[in-house]
C-alpha positions in Angstrom: 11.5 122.6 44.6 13.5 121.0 41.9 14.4 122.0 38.6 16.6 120.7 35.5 19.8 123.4 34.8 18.0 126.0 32.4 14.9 126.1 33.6 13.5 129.4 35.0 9.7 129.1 35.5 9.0 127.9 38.9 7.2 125.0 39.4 8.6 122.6 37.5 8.5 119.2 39.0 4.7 119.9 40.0 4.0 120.7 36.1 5.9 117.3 35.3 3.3 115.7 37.8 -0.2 117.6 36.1 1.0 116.5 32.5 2.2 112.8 33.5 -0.6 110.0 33.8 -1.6 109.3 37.6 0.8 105.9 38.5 0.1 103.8 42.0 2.1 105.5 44.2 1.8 107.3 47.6 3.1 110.4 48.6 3.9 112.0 52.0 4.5 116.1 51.9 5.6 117.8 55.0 6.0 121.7 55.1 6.8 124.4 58.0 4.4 127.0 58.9 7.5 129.7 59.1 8.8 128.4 55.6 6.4 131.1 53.6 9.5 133.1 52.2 10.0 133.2 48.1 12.5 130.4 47.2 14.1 132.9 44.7 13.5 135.7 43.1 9.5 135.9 41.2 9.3 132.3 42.7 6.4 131.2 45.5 7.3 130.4 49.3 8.2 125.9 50.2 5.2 126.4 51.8 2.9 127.9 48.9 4.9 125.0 46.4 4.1 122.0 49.1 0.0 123.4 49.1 0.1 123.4 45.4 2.1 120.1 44.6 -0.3 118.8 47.3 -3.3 120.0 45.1 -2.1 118.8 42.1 -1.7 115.2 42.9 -5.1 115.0 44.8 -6.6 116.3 41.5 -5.0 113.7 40.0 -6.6 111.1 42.8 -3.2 109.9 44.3 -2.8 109.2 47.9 -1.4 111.8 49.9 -0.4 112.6 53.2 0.2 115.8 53.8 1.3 117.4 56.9 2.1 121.3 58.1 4.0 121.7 61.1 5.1 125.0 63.3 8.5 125.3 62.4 11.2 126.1 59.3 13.5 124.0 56.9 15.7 123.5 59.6 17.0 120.0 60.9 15.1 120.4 64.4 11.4 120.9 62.7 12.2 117.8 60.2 13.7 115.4 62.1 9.9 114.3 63.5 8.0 114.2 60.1 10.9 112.7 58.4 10.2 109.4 60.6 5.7 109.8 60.2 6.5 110.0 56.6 8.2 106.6 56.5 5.6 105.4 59.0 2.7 106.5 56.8 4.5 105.3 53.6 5.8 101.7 54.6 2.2 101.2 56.4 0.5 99.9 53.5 -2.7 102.0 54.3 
């Protein structure tokens, strides 16, 4: 997950989102199954940072649709959800 240059605590972006006030927007998350790896060293897995980014804006009470698939961060398990994320974002649900 992203971080500014200089910044070594994990988790950045998802602290950006517990600190900031909730705004009306949606959000779709989409995470392999097989993606439960560290992302670096003393960092968590995509998939434990998804679960907790996930957590943190439904705390907040934003909209969210979240998905976990069987697959990796590879092209061939994201090239379905990256089309059900637009679907589920542009539906106006």
């Amino acid at each position: 997950m992203y971080s500014p240059a200089g910044e070594s605590e994990p988790e950045w972006l998802i602290r950006q989102f517990a600190a900031s006030p909730k705004l009306p927007i949606r959000f779709h998350l989409d995470c392999g199954l097989m993606e439960d790896r560290p992302s670096g060293e003393a960092a968590p897995s995509i998939l434990a940072t998804n679960r907790h980014l996930r957590d943190v804006l439904l705390a907040k009470g934003c909209r969210v649709h979240y998905l976990e698939f069987s697959g990796g961060h590879e092209y061939l398990s994201w090239r379905g959800t990256l089309a059900d994320g637009l679907m589920e974002l542009l539906s106006g649900r």
